[in-house]
C-alpha positions as CSV (number, residue, x, y, z in Angstrom):
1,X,129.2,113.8,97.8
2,X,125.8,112.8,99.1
3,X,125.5,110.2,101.6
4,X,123.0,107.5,100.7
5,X,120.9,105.8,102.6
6,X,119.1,102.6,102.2
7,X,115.3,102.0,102.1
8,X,114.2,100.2,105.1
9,X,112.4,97.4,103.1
10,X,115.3,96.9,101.3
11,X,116.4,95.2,104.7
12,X,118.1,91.4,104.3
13,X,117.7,91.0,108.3
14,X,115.4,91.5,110.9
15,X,116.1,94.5,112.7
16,X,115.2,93.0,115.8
17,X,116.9,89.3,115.8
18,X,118.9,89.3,112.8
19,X,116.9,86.1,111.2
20,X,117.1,86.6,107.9
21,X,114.2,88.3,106.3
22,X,112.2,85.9,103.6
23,X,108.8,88.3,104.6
24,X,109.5,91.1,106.3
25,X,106.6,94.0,108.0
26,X,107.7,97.3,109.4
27,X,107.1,98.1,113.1
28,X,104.2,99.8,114.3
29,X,106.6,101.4,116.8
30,X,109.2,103.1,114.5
31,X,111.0,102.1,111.3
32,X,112.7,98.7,111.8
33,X,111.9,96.2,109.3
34,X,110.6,93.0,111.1
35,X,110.5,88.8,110.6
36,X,107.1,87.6,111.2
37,X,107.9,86.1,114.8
38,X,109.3,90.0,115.8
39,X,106.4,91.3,114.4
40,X,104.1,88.9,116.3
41,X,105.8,89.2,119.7
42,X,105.6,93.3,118.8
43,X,101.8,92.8,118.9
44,X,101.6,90.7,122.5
45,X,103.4,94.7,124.1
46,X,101.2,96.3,126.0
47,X,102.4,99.8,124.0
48,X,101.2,98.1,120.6
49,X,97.6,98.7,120.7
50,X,98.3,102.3,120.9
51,X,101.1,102.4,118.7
52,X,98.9,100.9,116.0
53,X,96.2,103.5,116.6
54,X,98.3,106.6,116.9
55,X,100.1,105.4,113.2
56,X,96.4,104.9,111.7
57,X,95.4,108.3,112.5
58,X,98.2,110.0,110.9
59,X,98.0,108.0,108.0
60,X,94.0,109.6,107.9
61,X,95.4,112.9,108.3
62,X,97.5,112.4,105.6
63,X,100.9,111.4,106.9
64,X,102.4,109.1,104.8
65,X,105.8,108.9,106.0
66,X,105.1,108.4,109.8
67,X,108.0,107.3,111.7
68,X,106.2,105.7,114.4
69,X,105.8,106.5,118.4
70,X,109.1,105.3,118.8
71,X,110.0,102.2,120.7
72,X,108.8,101.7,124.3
73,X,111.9,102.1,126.7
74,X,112.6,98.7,127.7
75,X,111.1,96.6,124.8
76,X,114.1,94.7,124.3
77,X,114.4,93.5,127.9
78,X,110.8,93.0,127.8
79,X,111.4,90.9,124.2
80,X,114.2,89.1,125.9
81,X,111.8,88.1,128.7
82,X,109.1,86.8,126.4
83,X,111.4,84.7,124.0
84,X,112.9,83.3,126.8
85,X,109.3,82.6,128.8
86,X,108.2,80.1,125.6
């Protein structure tokens, strides 16, 4: 038997904080499907900016199905930092 595996954007929670998921983005970093206050503290790393560029060029070379840069060692203790800073 095949193993299955679910779509990303078929996601009920945030990969991130577990919030559940009422609009949802995917990261720029790699395939985790996002809340809106994930995705917005994604943006404020330093990595992002780079992230973002690196997945618009392969979408203009024709890669659909990028998988992202892969997240930045040490975003979560860098997320944790920032959630607990506001």
């Amino acid at each position: 038997m095949m193993a299955t595996t679910k779509h990303p954007m078929l996601e009920t929670g945030c990969a991130r904080c577990g919030n559940d998921l009422s609009v949802s983005l995917m990261s720029r970093f790699n395939t985790d499907v996002l809340c809106m206050n994930c995705e917005a503290l994604e943006r404020e790393h330093p990595a992002f900016a780079a992230a973002e560029e690196t997945e618009l060029l392969a979408v203009r070379s024709a890669d659909y199905n990028f998988r992202g840069v892969g997240l930045p060692a040490g975003y979560s203790n860098w997320a944790s930092q920032q959630r607990r800073e506001r």
